[in-house]
Structure formats: C-alpha cells, structure tokens
C-alpha positions as CSV (number, residue, x, y, z in Angstrom):
1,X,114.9,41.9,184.7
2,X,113.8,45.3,183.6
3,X,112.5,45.6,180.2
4,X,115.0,47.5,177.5
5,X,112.5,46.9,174.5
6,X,110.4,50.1,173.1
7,X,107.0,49.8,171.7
8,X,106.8,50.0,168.2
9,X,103.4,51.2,167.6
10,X,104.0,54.2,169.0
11,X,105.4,57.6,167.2
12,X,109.0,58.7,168.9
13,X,107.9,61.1,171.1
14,X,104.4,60.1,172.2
15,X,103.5,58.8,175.4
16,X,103.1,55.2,175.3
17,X,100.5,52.7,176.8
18,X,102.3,51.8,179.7
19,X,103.1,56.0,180.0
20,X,99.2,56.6,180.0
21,X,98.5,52.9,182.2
22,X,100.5,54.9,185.1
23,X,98.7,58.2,184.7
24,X,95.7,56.9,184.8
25,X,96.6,54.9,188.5
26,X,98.6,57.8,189.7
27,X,96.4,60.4,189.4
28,X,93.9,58.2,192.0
29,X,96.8,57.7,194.3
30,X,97.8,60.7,197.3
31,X,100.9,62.8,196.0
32,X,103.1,61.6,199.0
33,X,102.8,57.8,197.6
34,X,103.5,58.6,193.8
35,X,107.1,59.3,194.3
36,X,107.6,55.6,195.4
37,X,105.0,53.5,193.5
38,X,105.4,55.0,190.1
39,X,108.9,53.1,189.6
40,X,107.6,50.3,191.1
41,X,104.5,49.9,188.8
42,X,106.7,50.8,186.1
43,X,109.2,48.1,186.9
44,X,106.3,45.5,187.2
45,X,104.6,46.1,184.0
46,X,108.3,46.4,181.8
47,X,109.4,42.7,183.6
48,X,106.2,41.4,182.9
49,X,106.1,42.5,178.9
50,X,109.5,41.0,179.1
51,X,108.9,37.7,179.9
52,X,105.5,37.7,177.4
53,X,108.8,39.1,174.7
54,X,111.0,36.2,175.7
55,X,107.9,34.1,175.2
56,X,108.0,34.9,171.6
57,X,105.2,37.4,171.6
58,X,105.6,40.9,169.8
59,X,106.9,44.1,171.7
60,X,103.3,46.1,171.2
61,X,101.1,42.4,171.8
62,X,103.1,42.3,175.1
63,X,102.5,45.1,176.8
64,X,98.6,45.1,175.7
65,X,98.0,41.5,177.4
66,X,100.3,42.8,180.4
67,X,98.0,46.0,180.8
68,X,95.1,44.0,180.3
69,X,95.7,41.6,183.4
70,X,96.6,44.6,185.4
71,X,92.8,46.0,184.7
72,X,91.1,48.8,185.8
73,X,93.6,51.5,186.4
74,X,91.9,53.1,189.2
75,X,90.9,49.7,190.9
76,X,94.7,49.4,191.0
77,X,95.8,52.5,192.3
78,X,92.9,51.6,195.2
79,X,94.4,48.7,196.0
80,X,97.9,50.9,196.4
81,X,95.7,53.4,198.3
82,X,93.7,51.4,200.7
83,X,91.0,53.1,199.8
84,X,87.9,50.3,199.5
85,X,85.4,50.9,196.3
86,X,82.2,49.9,197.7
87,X,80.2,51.5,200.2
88,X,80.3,49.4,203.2
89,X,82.7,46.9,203.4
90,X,83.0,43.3,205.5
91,X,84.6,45.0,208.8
92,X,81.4,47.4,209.3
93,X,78.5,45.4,207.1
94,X,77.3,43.0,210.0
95,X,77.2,46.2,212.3
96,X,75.6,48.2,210.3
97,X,72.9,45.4,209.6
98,X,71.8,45.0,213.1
99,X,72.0,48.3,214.3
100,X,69.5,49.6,211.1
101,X,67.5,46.4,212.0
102,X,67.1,47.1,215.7
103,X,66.0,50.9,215.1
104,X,63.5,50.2,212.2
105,X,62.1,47.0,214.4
106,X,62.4,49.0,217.6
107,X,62.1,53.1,217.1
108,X,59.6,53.4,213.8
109,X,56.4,51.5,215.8
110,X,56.4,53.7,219.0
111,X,57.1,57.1,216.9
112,X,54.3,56.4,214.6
113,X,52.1,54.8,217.6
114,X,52.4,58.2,219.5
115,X,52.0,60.3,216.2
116,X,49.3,58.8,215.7
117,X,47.8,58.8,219.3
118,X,49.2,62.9,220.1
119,X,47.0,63.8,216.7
120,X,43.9,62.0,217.6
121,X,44.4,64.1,220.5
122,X,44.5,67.1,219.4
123,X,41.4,67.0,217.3
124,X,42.0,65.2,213.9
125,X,39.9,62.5,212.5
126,X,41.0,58.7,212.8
127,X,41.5,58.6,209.5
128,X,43.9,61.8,209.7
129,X,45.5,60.8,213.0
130,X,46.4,57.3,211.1
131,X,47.6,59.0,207.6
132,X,49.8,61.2,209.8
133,X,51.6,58.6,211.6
134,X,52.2,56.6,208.7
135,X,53.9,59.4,206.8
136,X,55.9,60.3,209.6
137,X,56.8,56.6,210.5
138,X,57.5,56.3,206.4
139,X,59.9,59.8,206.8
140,X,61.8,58.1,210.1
141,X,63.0,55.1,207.9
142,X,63.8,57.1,205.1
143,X,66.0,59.4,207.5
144,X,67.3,56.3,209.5
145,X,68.2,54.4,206.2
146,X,70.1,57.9,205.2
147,X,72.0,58.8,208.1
148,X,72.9,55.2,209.5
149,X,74.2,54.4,205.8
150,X,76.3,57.7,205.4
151,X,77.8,57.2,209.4
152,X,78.7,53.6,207.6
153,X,80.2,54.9,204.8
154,X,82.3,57.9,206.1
155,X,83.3,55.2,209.1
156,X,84.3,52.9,206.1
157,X,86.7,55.2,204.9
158,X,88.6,57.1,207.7
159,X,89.1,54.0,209.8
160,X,92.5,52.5,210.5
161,X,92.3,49.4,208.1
162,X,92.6,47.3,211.8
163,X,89.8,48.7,212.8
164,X,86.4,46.9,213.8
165,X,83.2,47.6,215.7
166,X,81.7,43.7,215.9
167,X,83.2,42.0,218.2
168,X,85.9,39.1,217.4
169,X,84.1,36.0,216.1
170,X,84.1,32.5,218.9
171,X,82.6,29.5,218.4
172,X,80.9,30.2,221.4
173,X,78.8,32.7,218.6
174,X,77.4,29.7,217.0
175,X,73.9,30.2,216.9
176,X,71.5,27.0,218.0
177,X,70.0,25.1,215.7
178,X,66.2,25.4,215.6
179,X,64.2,22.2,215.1
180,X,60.8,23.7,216.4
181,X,60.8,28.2,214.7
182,X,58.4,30.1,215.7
183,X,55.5,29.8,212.6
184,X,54.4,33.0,211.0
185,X,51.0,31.9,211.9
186,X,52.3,32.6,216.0
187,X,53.9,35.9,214.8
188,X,50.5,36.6,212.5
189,X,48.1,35.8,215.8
190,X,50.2,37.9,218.5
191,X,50.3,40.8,216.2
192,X,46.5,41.1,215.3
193,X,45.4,40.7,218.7
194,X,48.1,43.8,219.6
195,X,46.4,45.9,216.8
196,X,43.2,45.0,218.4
197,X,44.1,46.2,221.9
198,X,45.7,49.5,220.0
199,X,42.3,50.1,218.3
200,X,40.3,49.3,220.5
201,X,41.9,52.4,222.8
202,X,41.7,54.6,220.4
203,X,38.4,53.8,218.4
204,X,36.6,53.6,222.1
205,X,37.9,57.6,222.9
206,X,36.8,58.6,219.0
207,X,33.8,56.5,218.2
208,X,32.3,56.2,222.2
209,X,29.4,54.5,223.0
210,X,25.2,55.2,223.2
211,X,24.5,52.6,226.0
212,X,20.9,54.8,226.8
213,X,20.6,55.6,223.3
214,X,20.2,58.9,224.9
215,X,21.8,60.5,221.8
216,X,25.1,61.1,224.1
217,X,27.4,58.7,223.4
218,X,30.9,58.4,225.6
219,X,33.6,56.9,226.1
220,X,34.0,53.6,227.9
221,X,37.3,54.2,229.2
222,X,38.8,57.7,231.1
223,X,39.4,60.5,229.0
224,X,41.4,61.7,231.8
225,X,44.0,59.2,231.6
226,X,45.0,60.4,227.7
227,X,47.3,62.1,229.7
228,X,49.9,59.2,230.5
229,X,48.0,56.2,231.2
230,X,46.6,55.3,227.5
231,X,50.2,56.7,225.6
232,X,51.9,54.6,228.0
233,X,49.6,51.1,227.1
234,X,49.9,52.0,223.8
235,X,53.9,52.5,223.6
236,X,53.6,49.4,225.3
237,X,51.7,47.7,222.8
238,X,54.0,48.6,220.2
239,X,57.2,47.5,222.2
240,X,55.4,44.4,222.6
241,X,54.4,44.2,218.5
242,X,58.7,45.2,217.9
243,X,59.4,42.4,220.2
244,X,57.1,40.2,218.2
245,X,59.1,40.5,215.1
246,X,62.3,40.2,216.4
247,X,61.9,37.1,218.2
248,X,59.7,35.4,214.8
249,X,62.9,37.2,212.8
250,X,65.0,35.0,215.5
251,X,63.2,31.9,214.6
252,X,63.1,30.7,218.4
253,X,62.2,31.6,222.0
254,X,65.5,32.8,224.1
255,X,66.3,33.3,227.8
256,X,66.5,36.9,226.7
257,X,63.1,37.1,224.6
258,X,61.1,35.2,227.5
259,X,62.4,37.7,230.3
260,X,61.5,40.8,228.2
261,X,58.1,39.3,227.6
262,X,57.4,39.1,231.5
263,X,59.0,42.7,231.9
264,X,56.4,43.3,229.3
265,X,53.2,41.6,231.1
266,X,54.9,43.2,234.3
267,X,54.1,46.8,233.3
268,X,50.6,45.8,232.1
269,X,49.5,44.7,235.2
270,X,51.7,47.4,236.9
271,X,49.8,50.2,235.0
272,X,46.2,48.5,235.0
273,X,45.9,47.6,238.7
274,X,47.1,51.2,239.2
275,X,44.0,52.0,237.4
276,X,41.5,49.6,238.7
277,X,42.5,49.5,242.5
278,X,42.0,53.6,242.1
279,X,39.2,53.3,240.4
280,X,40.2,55.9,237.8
281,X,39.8,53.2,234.8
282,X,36.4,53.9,233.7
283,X,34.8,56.9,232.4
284,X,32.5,58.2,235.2
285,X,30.3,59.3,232.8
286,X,30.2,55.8,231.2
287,X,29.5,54.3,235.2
288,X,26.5,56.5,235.1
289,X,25.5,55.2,231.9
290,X,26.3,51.8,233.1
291,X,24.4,51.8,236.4
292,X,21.1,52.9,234.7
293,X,20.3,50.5,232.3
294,X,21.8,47.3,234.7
295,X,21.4,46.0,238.2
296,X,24.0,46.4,240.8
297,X,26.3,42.8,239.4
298,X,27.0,45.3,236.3
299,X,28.0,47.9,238.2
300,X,31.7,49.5,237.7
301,X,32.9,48.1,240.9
302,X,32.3,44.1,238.8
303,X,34.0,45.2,235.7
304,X,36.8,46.6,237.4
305,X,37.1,43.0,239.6
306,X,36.5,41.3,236.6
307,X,39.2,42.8,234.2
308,X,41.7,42.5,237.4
309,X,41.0,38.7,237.1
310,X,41.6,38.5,233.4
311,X,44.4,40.7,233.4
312,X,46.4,38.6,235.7
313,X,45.7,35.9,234.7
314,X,46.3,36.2,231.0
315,X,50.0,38.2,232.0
316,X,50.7,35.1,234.0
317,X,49.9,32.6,231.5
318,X,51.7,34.4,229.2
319,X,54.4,35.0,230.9
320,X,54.6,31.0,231.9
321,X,54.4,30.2,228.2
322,X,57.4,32.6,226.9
323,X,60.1,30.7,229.6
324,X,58.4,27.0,228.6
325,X,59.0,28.0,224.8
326,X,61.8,29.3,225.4
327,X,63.4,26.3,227.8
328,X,61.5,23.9,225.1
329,X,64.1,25.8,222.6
330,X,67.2,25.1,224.4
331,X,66.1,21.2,224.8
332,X,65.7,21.2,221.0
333,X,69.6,22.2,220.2
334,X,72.1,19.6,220.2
C-alpha cells in the first residue's frame, strides 16, 4: 500500500524529508537510472511510514524512523549504483596482496643491491654507495605501493561486477598444515651469512688488502670481473636473501622452494667454476702478493682448488637439505 498521509511538520509548499531523503540518493545515482528508481524509493519509504502509521505512530515520527533505517543517503544510492565505497574490495584484495608481496619481496633487494654495487663503481664511498641504494630501494616501494594500489582501485571500479582475477577457490587450495615452520632463528642465520658474502665482495674491492705491508694494498678478488661476474653473485645473493623470506613468510619447505634453492646453488657453482677453472678469480696483482710472502702450497693455483672443494660441496649439501626439509614437510601434513 502506498502512503496517502502528509507530514505535518512541514509548511505547505516545502520540500519534505522524504523530498530531500531522495535528492540526496539521486544526485549520487547516473541520470539514465533516476527515471526508474526515484518512484521506487519513493514507494518504499511511503509503505514503510505506512505500516509505522498503522502501528499507531505519528505521521512526522514515521517517516523519521523510516529514513533513519534507510541510512546514509549516498551509501544507498551506491548500493543502486553498484558502485563499491572502499578502495579495494573482496574480488581484487587477495590479488592485489600477493602481487605487492611478491614485488617488494622479489624486485626492491636486487634494485637496491645493483644501486648500491653500480655506485661503488663509479667512484662513491661505501658509505655513499649504501645511502644511495637505500633511498632508491625506499623510493621503489613508495612507487610500487602507489601505482599497484591505484591499478587496484581503477580495476575495482570499471570491472564487470562478475569479474575476478584469483582464480576459483577448491579444496584442493587448502594449504598444509605445518607442525615443524621454519624458526626465525633459520631465516635470521641464512640471511646474515648472505649479507656477509654481499659485503665481503664489496668491502674486499673498496677496503683491499696490505699482505706485504708494502703500503699498496689490493684487492683479493678481480677487479676485472666488476664487469658481470661480481653483479651477477651479488643479484644472486639477493634472489637468494628474497627467497629466504618468502619461504620463512611460507612457514614450511615446498617442492617448489627446494627446487629454486638448487637452481640457486646451480648458478653459484656455474659462475664460480667458470672463474676458478679460468683462472680469472683472483686478482693477479693479489697472486703476486700472495706468492711472495708464502711457499708454493699458498700459491693461487691451492686457493683456487680449495674454494672449488668448498664450493661444491657446501651447494650440494645445501641443496640435499632444501628437498629433505622440504619432503620432511609433506610427511608432517595429515
């Protein structure tokens, strides 16, 4: 039933609550739809002062309660709309998560690794080449937060209403459950012994060493090689430190996180026997050094054998330890 009865609070002539109620939603609602919905709101709020009237309620105490459940004009007219009034909904939310995740995790530590390793480079202090990098790396996620949230919200907002990027939900999503996560003390060991490695590249080329105490000190490893070799560890190095967190973020060893972590040790040894079987590791200036102040067993041609040993065998270890973790974490799920 359609309401009949008037406000009474209002002077004859004036526009009443429920006149100003439907401005208010209208005005937020596209031209083509207002036609339509502005009988129908009209309709919904007179019937529902009606009944409140029938009720035993006054005319003007009516269609104040009625207006009051409605609320918010404007969240009204979005549910008319279709329009959503936050910023990233449910559809896009999970999507936008990992996506931000994976390129603050994955892109910020090799940019700011080769900022940092380019301005050494080219002449600046540690100190410098470090301050750098971190501004630059602090910049990227300020720009990737920006641009990955705006792409969210625009996407938000001219999508059909059926669209979706994630795929659809199975049970066969259900994640394990871990009995045995990784401890931050793991995550906390693996990534200072990576910031070692890193440091040790760089301080060796920037601080070298006196081994004569000749007053002309040099570096222990090839400057030569600044030219791929070295960037190319050191990306490394920080893939491997990305990885790191992901997989203590994941909680558990994976077939997936095992088999990138022998990828990983793969191109270590791929890169370093390059080096040592060449013999283009060393500085030859250090070898000179080197061969002066010790007997032939301290030549470069032992170093070279002995870092060969230890880098294969520490890539194979650790490569045999990322698929027993990781098979140790499937036998711990139910």
């Amino acid at each position: 039933m359609t309401a009949t009865t008037k406000p009474t609070g209002t002077k004859p002539g004036s526009p009443t609550l429920t006149d100003r109620y439907v401005y208010a939603a209208l005005k937020h609602v596209p031209a083509q739809q207002r036609d339509d919905l502005e009988p129908e709101l009209r309709a919904s709020i007179a019937d529902a002062t009606d009944a409140r009237v029938t009720n035993g309620e006054a005319v003007d105490a009516a269609e104040v309660a009625v207006l009051q459940d409605l609320g918010d004009p404007e969240a009204l007219a979005a549910t008319y709309a279709d329009r959503p009034l936050h910023l990233i909904g449910p559809r896009f939310f999970l999507d936008y998560k990992r996506i931000l995740i994976l390129l603050l995790s994955i892109v910020v530590p090799i940019v700011t690794v080769v900022i940092g390793v380019t301005s050494t480079l080219g002449g600046a202090s540690l100190g410098s080449a470090i301050l750098e990098a971190l501004m630059v790396g602090g910049q990227l996620i300020v720009h990737l937060f920006f641009w990955i949230t705006l792409a969210a919200v625009v996407l938000e907002r001219v999508a059909k209403p059926s669209d979706k990027l994630e795929t659809e939900w199975t049970v066969g999503d259900l994640p394990e459950v871990v009995t045995n996560r990784i401890s931050i003390g793991e995550t906390l060991w693996s990534l200072v012994w990576i910031a070692i490695a890193a440091s040790v590249i760089v301080w060796q080329q920037v601080q070298p060493f006196d081994l004569t105490r000749s007053g002309q000190p040099v570096p222990v490893l090839n400057p030569d090689l600044w030219t791929w070799a070295w960037p190319l560890i050191l990306v490394l190095l920080a893939t491997e430190a990305a990885l790191v967190i992901r997989r203590h973020l994941a909680g558990i060893w994976t077939t997936a996180s095992a088999a990138l972590n022998a990828g990983l040790n793969a191109a270590y040894v791929i890169v370093l026997m390059a080096l040592l079987t060449t013999g283009t590791l060393l500085n030859p200036a250090f070898v000179t050094q080197l061969e002066n102040v010790t007997d032939p067993l301290g030549s470069a041609l032992s170093i070279a054998a002995i870092a060969s040993f230890v880098v294969l065998v520490a890539a194979i270890l650790d490569t045999v330890e990322g698929w027993r973790k990781a098979r140790r974490g499937h036998r711990a799920a139910p």
